[in-house]
Every structure is written in structure tokens, then in C-alpha cells.
C-alpha positions in Angstrom: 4.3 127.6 220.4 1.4 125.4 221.0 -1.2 127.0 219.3 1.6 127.2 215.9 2.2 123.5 216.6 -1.8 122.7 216.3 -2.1 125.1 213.4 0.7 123.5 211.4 -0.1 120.3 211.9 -4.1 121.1 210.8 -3.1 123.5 207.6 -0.2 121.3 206.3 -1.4 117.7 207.5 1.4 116.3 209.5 1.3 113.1 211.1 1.4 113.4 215.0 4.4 111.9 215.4 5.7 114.5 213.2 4.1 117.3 215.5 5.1 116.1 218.2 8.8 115.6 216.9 8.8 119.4 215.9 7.7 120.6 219.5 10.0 119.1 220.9 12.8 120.3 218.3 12.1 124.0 218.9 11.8 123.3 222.6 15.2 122.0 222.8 16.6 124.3 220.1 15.0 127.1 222.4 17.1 126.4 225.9 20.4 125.5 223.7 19.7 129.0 222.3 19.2 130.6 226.0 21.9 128.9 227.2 24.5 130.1 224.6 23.1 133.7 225.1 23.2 133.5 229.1 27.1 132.5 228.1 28.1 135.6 225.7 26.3 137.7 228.2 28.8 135.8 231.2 32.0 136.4 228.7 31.0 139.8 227.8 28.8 141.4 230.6 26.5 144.5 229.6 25.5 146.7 232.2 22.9 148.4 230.5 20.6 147.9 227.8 22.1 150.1 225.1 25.5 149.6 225.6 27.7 148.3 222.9 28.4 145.4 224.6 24.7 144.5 224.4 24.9 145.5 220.1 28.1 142.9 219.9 26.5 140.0 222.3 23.3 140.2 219.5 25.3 140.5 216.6 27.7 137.4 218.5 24.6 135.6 219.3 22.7 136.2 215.5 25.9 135.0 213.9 26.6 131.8 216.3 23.5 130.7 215.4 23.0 131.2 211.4 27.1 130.8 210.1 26.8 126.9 211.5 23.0 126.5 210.5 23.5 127.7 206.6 27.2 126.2 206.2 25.8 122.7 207.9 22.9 122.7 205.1 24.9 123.6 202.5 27.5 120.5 203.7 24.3 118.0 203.7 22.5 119.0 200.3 25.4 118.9 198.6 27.8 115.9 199.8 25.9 113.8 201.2 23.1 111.0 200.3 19.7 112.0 200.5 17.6 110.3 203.2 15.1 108.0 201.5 12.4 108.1 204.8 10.8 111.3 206.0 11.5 110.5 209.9 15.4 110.1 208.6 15.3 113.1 207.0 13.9 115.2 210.0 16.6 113.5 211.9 19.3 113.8 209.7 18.9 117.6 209.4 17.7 118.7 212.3 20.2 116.2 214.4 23.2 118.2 213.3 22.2 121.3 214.0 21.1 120.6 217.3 24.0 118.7 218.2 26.2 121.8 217.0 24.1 124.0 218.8 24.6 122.0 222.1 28.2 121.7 221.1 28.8 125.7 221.2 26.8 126.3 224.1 28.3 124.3 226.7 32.0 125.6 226.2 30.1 129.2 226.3 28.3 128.8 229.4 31.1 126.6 231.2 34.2 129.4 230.2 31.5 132.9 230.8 30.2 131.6 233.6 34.0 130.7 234.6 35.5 134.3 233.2 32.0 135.7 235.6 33.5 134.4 238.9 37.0 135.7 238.1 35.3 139.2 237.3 33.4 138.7 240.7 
């Protein structure tokens, strides 16, 4: 992640702020991503690796994560202003996402890990 970070901000000439600001982004948008797996895999536990509980927590995990991330782009290109600066327009459309993100994996962790210790 490092190394792509350096890369990126050699070949396309970002700022460092900007690098920096990106890291961080994907680091962040990484745990939210584990955390909203570790919570389908609570909700509906696999006990093996090729089970078809596994297939549907990927497919559950794939589609929690694109539906949101197109439908939220879609909303912000076409109703609402565009930002004039370029650090207001890496926060305005990252921001959402993340925030969305953070917003489906705490009820998923807090009701799987919930539904876990019932099963237990």
C-alpha cells in the first residue's frame, strides 16, 4: 500500500498532502471493510471454506460495498454543486462514502456479533 502510495504520488504528481490524504482514506476504508465482513460472517457463520454460506457472505459483502458506492456517485454528479477546490472535492466524495461505509458496519458487527452469542 505504501509502495502504490509512493508510486502514485511520483507518476501522477500529487501534492503530499494529497498522498497522505489517500493513505489514510484506503486505510480507513480498509478496517470499515473488515469490520463489515467480520459482521456478515457473525450473522451468517460458514464452517467451511466452500460452503454456500461462504458464496452468499461474498456476494453480501461485494454488493454492500458497490450498490451504496455507485448509487452515492451517481446522487453527487448529478444533483449536487460541484466543488470549486480540489481538497473539497476529495472530501466531498470520499466523505460520504466513508461515512456510509462506517454507517453499515457498525449495525453489522453490533447485531452478528449479537446473533453469535445467541448461537453460542
Amino acid at each position: 500500500t505504501l509502495g502504490l502510495t509512493i508510486f502514485f504520488t511520483i507518476f501522477l504528481n500529487f501534492s503530499l498532502f494529497t498522498s497522505i490524504f489517500f493513505f489514510l482514506f484506503y486505510l480507513i476504508n480498509c478496517e470499515v471493510v473488515l469490520f463489515q465482513s467480520i459482521g456478515i460472517q457473525c450473522l451468517n457463520p460458514s464452517f467451511e471454506e466452500k460452503g454456500k454460506n461462504m458464496s452468499t457472505n461474498i456476494i453480501t459483502l461485494i454488493l454492500i460495498q458497490m450498490v451504496p458506492f455507485q448509487l452515492l456517485f451517481v446522487f453527487l454528479i448529478l444533483y449536487l454543486p460541484v466543488p470549486t477546490t480540489s481538497e473539497l472535492a476529495k472530501i466531498f466524495m470520499l466523505g460520504p462514502i466513508l461515512l456510509i461505509s462506517i454507517g453499515i458496519a457498525i449495525p453489522l458487527l453490533y447485531y452478528g456479533i449479537k446473533k453469535l452469542n445467541r448461537t453460542e
